[in-house]
RONUZA-387156 format. One record per residue: residue number from 1; x, y, z of N, C-alpha, C in turn. Coordinates in steps of 0.2 Angstrom, whole numbers, plus 2048, in hexadecimal, padded with zeros to 3 digits. Layout:
% residues N
NUM_X_Y_Z_X_Y_Z_X_Y_Z
...
//
This chain:
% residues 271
1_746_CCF_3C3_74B_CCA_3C6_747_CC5_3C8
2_74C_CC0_3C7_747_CB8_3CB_74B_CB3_3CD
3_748_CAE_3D0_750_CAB_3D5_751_CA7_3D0
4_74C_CA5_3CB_750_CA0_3C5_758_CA3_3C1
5_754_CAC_3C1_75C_CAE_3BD_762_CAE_3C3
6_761_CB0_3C9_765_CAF_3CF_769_CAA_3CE
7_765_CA3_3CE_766_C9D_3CF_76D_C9B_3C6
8_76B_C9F_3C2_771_C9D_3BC_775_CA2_3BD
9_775_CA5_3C1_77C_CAB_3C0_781_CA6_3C6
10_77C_CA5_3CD_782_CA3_3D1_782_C9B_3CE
11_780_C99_3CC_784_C91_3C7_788_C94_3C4
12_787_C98_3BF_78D_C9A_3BB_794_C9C_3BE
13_794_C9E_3C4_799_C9F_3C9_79C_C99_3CB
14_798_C96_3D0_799_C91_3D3_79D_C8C_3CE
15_79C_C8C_3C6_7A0_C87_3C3_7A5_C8A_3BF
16_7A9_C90_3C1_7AD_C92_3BD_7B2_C95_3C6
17_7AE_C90_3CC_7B3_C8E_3D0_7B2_C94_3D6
18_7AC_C97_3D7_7AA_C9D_3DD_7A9_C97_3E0
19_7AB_C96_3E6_7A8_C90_3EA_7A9_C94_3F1
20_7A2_C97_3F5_7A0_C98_3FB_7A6_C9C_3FE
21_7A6_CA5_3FB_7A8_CA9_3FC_7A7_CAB_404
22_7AA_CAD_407_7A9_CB0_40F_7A5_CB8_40F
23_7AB_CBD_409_7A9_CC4_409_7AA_CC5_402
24_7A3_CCA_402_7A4_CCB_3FC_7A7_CD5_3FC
25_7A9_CD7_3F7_7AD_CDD_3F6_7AA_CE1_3F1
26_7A7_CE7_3F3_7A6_CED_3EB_7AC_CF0_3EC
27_7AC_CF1_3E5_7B2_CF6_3E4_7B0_CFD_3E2
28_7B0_D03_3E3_7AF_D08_3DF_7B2_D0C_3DC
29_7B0_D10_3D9_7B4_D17_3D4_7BC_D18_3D4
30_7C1_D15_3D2_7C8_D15_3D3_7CA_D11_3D6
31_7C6_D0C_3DC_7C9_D0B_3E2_7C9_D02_3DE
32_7CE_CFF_3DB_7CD_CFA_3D6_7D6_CF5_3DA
33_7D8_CF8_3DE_7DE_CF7_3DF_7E0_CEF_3E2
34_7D9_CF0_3E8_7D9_CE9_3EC_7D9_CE3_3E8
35_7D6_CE3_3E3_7D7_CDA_3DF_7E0_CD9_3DE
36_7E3_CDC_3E0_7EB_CDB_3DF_7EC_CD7_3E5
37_7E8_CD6_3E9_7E9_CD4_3EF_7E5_CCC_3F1
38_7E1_CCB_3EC_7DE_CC5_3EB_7E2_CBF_3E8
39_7E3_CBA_3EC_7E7_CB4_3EA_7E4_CB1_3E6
40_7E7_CAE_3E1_7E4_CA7_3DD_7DD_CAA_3D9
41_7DD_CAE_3D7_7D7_CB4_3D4_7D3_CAD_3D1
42_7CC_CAD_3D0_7C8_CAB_3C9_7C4_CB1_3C7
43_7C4_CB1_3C1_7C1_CB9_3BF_7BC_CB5_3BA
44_7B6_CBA_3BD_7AF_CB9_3B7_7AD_CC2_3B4
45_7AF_CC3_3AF_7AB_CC8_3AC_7A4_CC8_3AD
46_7A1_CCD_3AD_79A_CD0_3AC_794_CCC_3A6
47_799_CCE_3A0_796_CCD_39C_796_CC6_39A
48_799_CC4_39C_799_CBB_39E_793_CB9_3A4
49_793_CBC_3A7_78E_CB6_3B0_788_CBA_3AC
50_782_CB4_3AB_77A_CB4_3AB_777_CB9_3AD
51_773_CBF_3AA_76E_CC2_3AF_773_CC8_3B1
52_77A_CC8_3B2_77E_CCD_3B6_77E_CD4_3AE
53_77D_CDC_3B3_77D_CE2_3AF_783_CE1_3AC
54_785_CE7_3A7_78B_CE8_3A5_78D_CED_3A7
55_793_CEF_3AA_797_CF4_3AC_796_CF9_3A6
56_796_D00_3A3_796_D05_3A0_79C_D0B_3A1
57_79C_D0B_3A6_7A0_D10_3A8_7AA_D0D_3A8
58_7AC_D12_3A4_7B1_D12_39F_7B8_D0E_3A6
59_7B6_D0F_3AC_7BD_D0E_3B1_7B9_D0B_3B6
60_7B3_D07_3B4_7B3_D01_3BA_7B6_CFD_3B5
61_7B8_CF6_3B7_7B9_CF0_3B4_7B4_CEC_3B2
62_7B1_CEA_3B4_7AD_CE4_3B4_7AD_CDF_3B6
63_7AF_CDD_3BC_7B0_CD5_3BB_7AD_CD3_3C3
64_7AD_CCF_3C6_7AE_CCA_3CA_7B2_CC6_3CD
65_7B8_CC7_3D2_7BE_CC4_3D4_7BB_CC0_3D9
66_7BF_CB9_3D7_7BC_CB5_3DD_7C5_CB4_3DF
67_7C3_CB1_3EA_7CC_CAF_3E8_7CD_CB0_3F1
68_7D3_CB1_3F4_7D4_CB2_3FA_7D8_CB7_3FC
69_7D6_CBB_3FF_7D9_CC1_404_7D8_CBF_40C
70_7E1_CC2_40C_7E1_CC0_416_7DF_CB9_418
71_7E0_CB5_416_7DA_CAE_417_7D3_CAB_416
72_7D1_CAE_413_7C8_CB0_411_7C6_CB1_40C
73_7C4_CAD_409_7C0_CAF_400_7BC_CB1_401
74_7BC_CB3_3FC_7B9_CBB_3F9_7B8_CBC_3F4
75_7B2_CC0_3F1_7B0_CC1_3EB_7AE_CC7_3EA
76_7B2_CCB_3E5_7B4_CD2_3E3_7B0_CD4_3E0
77_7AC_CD9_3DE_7A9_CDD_3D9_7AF_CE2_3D7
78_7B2_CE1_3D2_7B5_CE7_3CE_7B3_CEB_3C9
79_7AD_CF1_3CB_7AA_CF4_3C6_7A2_CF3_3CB
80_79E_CF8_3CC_798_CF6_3CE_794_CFC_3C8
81_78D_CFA_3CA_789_CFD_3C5_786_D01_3C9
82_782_D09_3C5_781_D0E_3C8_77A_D0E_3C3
83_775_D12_3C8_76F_D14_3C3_76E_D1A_3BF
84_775_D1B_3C0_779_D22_3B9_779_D1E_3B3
85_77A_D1A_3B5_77D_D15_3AC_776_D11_3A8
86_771_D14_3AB_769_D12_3AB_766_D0A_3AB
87_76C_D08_3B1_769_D04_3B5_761_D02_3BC
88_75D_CFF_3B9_759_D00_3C2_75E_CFE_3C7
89_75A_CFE_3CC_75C_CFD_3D3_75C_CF5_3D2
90_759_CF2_3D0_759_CE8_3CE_75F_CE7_3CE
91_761_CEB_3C8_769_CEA_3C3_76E_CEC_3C8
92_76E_CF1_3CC_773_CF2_3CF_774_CEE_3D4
93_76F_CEC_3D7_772_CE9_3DD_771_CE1_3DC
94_771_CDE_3D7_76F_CD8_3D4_777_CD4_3D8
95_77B_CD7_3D3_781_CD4_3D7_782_CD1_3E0
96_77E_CD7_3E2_77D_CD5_3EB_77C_CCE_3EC
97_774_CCF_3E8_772_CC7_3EB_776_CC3_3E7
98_779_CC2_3E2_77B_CBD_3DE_782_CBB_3E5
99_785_CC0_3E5_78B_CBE_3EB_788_CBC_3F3
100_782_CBC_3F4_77E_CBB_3FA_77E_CB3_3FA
101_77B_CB2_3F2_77A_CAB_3F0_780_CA6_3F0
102_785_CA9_3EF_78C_CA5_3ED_78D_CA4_3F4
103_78C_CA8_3FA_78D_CA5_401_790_CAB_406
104_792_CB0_403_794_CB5_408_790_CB8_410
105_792_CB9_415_790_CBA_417_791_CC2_41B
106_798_CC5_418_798_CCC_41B_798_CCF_412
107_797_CD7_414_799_CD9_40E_79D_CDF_40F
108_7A2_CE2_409_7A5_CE8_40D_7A3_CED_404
109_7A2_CF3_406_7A1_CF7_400_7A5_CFE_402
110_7A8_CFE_3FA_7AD_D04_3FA_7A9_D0A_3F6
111_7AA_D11_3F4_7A9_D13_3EF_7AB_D19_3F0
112_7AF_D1E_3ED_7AF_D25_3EC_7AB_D2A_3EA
113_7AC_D30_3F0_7A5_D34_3F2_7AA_D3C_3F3
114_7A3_D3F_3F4_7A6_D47_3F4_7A5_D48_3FC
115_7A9_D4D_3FE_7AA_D4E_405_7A4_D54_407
116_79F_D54_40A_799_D57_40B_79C_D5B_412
117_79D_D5A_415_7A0_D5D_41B_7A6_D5E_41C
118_7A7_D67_41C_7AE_D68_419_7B3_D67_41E
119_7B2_D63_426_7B7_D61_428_7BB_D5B_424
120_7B9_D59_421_7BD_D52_41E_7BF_D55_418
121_7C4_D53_416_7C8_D53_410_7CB_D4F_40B
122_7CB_D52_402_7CB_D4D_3FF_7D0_D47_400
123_7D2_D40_400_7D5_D3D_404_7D4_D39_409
124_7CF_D39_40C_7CD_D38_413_7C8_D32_410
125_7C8_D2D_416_7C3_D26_414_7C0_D28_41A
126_7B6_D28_416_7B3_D29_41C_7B1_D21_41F
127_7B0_D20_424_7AA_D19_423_7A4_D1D_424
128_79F_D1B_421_798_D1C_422_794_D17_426
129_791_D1D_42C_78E_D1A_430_784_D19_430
130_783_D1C_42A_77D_D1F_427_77A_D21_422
131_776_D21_41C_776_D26_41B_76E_D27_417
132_76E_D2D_412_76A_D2E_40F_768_D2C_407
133_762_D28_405_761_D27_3FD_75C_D2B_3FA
134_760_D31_3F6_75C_D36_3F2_75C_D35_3EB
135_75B_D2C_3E9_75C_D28_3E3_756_D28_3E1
136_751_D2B_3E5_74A_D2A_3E1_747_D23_3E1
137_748_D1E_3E3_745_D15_3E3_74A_D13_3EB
138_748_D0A_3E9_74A_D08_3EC_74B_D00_3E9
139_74F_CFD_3EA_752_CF5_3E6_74A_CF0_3E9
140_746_CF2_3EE_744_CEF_3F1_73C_CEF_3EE
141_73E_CF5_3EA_736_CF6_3E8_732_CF2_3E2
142_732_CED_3E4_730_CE8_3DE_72B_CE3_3DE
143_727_CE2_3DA_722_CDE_3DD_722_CD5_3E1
144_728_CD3_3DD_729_CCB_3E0_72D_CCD_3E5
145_72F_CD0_3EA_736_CD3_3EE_733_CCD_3F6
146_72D_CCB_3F6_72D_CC9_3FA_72E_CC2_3FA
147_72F_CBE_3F5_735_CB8_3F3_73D_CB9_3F4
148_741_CBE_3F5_746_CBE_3F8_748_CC0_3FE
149_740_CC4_3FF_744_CC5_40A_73D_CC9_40E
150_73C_CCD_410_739_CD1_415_737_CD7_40F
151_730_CD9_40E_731_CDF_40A_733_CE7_40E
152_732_CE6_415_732_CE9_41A_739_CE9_41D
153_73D_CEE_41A_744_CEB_41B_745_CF3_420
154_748_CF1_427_74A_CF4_42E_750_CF7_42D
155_752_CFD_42A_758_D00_42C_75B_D05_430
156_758_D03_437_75A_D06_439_761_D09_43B
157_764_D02_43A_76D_D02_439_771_CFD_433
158_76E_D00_42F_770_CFE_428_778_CFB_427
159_77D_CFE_42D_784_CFC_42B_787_CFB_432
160_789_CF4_431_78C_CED_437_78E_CF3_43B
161_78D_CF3_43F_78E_CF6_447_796_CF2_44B
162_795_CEC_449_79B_CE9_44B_7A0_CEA_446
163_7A1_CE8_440_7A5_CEB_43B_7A7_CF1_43B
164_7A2_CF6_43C_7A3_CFF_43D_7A9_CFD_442
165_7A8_CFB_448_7AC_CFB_450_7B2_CFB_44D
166_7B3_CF4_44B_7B9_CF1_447_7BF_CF4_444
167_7BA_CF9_43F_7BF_CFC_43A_7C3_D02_43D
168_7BD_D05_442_7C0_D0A_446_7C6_D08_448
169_7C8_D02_44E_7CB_D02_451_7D1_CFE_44C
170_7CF_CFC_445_7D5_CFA_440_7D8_D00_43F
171_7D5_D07_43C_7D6_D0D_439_7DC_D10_441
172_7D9_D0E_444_7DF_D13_44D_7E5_D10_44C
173_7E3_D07_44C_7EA_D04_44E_7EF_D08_447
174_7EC_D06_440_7F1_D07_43B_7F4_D0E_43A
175_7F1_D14_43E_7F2_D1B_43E_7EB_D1C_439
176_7E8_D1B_437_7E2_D1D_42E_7DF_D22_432
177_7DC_D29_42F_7DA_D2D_431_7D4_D2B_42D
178_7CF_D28_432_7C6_D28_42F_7C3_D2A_433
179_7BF_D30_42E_7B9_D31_430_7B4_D2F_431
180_7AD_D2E_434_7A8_D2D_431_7A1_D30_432
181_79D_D2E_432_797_D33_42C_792_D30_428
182_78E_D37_424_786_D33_420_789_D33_41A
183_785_D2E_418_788_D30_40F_781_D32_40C
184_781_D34_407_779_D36_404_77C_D33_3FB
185_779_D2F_3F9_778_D2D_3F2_772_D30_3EE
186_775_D34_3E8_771_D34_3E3_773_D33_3DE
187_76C_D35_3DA_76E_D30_3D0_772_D32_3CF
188_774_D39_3CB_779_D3A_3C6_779_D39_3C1
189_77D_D3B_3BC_784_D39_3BE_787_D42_3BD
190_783_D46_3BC_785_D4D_3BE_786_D4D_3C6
191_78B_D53_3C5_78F_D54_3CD_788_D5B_3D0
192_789_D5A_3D4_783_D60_3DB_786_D68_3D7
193_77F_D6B_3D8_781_D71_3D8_782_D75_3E0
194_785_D7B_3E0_786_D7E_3E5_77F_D7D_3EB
195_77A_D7F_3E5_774_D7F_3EB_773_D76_3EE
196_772_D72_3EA_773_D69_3ED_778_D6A_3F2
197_77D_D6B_3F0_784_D6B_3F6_781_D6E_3FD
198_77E_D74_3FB_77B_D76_403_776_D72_405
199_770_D6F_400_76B_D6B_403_76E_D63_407
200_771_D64_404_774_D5B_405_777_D5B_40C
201_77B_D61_40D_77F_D65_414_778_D63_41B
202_772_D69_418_76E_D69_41D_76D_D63_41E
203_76B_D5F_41A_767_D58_41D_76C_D54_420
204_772_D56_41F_775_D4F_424_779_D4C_421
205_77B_D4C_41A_782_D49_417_785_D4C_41A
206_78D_D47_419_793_D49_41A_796_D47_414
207_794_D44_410_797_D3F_40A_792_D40_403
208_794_D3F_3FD_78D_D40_3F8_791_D3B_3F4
209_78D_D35_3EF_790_D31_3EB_789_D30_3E7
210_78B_D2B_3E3_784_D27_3DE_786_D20_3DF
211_785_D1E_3E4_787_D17_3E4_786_D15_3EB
212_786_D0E_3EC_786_D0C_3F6_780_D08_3F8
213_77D_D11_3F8_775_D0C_3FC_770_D09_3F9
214_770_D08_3F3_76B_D03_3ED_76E_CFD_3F3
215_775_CFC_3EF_779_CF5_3F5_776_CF4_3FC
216_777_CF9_400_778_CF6_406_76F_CF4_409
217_76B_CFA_405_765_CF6_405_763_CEF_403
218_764_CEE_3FF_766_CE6_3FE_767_CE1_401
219_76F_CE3_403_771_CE0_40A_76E_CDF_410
220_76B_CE3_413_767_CE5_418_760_CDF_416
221_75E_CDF_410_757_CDD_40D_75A_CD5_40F
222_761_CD2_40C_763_CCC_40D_766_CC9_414
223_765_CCE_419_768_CCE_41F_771_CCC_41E
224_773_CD0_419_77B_CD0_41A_77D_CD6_41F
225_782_CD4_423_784_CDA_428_78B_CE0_421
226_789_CE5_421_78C_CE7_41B_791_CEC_41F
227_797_CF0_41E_79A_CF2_41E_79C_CF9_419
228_79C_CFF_417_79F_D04_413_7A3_D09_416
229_7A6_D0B_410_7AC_D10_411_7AE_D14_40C
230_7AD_D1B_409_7AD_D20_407_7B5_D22_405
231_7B8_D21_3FF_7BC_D25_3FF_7BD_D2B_3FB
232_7BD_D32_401_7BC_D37_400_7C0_D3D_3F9
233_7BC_D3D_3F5_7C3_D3D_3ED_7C1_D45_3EC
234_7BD_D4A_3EE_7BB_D50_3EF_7B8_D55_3F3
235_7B9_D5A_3F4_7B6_D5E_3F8_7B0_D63_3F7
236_7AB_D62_3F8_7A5_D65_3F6_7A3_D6C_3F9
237_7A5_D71_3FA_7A6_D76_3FB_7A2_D7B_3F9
238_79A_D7C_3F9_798_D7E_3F4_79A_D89_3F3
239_79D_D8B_3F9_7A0_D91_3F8_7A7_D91_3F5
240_7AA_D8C_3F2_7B3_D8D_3F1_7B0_D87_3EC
241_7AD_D86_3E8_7AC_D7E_3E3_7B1_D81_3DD
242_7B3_D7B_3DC_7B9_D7A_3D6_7B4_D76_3D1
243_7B7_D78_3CA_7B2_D73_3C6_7B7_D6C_3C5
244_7B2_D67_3C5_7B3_D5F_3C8_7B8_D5E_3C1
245_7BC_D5A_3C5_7C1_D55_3C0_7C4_D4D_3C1
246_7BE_D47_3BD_7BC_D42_3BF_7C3_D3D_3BD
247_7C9_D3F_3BB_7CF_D3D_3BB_7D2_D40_3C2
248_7D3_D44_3C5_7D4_D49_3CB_7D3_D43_3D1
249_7CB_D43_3D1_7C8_D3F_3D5_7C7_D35_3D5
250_7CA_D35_3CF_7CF_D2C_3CE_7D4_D2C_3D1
251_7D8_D32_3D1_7DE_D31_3D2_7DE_D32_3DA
252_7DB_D36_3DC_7D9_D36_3E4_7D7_D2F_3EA
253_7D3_D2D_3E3_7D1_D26_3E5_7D8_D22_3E5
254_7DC_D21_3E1_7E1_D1B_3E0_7E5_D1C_3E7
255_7E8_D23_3E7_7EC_D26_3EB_7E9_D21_3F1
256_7E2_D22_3F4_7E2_D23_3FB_7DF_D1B_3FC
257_7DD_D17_3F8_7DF_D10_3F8_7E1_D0C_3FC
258_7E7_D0C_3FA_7ED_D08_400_7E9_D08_408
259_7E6_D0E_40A_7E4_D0C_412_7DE_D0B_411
260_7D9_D0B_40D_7D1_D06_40E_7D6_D00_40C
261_7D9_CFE_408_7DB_CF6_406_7DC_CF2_40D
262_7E3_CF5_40F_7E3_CF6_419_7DF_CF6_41E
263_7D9_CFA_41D_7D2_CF8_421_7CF_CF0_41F
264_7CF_CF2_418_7CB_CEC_418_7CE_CE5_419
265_7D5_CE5_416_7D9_CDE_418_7D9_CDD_420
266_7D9_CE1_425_7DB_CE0_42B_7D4_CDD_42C
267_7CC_CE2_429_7C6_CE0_42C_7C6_CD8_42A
268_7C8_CD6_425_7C5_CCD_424_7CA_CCA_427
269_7D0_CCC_42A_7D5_CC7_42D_7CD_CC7_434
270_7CD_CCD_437_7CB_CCC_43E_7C1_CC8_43D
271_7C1_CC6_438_7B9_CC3_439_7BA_CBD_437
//
């Protein structure tokens, strides 16, 4: 990666009218719903913007929505990349900075995860207040890294404190029953086995996904204040485990949608 390719991705945006988005949006695994709530949409495909990966995975979309929700433009990721799809860590969080560049100044990420802590149940949006990367790298790990930030990047609270507050207090007024908790990302794109499920348990998960922290490390590398939020599509139970059904758990995500849409609309009216 190099700022000159940076620099043609976000032209290429800028002139099909991304003009100096507020918040930028990941979308994850089912949870595709929110762009229906974007006014006045500009959509860039993937395989259209400079340097940008291409989506693989059969039920992301691929695109970029640029546009206004609640009064605030914003720029959408519908479909993000995973280093299941034999993506590096560059590729995946590429998008980050290109949306840093266009002007964003908060970010919010969503993604569907399995429930590690069997108080929570499938259904449940956790916010994640933490978590763990058993991804094997890091997006940071690169030789020129110090051309775009600190290579010494401080996490000790990787996810907006103020935004966390926020949501909490959005999630009470609306009634939304959220959790929250550590998430732990790994590769994938196979599901944990019994014995994973109990390791994942000791160390501190509540949450297990393939996706998230590439990004928010980034974010943190770019000094964006980042926000996430898990919507919980399984229960990981390693003494009672069902075998996995990845239509099951889209369908889990669609259902429980409408109240992350609601967190998050409520969050950009109040910033």
């Amino acid at each position: 990666m190099t700022q000159k390719q940076l620099d043609e991705s976000v032209a290429y945006l800028k002139n099909k009218g991304f003009e100096t988005p507020e918040i930028g949006i990941v979308l994850g695994t089912g949870l595709g719903q929110l762009v229906n709530e974007i006014e006045q949409p500009i959509e860039a495909h993937y395989n259209h913007i400079p340097y940008f990966p291409l989506a693989t995975v059969e039920f992301h979309t691929g695109k970029l929505i640029y546009g206004t929700i609640a009064g605030k433009k914003v720029v959408v990721m519908q479909g993000r990349f995973h280093l299941y799809e034999g993506y590096d860590f560059s590729d995946v969080t590429y998008p980050i900075r290109v949306m840093r560049q266009l002007g964003i100044q908060k970010l919010f990420i969503s993604n569907a995860a399995g429930a590690i802590n069997l108080n929570y149940t499938k259904g449940d949006i956790m916010l994640i207040e933490d978590h763990i990367n058993l991804q094997g790298g890091s997006p940071l790990a690169f030789k020129n890294v110090a051309e775009f930030g600190d290579r010494f990047v401080d996490m000790m609270e990787p996810y907006d404190v103020e935004m966390r507050t926020k949501i909490k207090a959005i999630a009470a007024k609306e009634n939304i029953s959220l959790q929250s908790g550590v998430y732990v990302a790994v590769v994938g794109p196979q599901l944990e086995t019994k014995a994973e499920y109990r390791m994942l348990k000791i160390i501190g998960a509540d949450a297990v996904g393939m996706s998230t922290v590439p990004e928010v490390i980034v974010a943190n590398h770019l000094r964006l204040p980042v926000v996430a939020v898990s919507v919980l599509t399984d229960e990981c139970d390693p003494d009672n485990l069902q075998p996995v059904n990845i239509q099951e758990i889209i369908a889990i995500a669609e259902q429980t949608e409408p109240k992350m849409i609601r967190l998050f609309k409520e969050l950009i009216l109040q910033l």
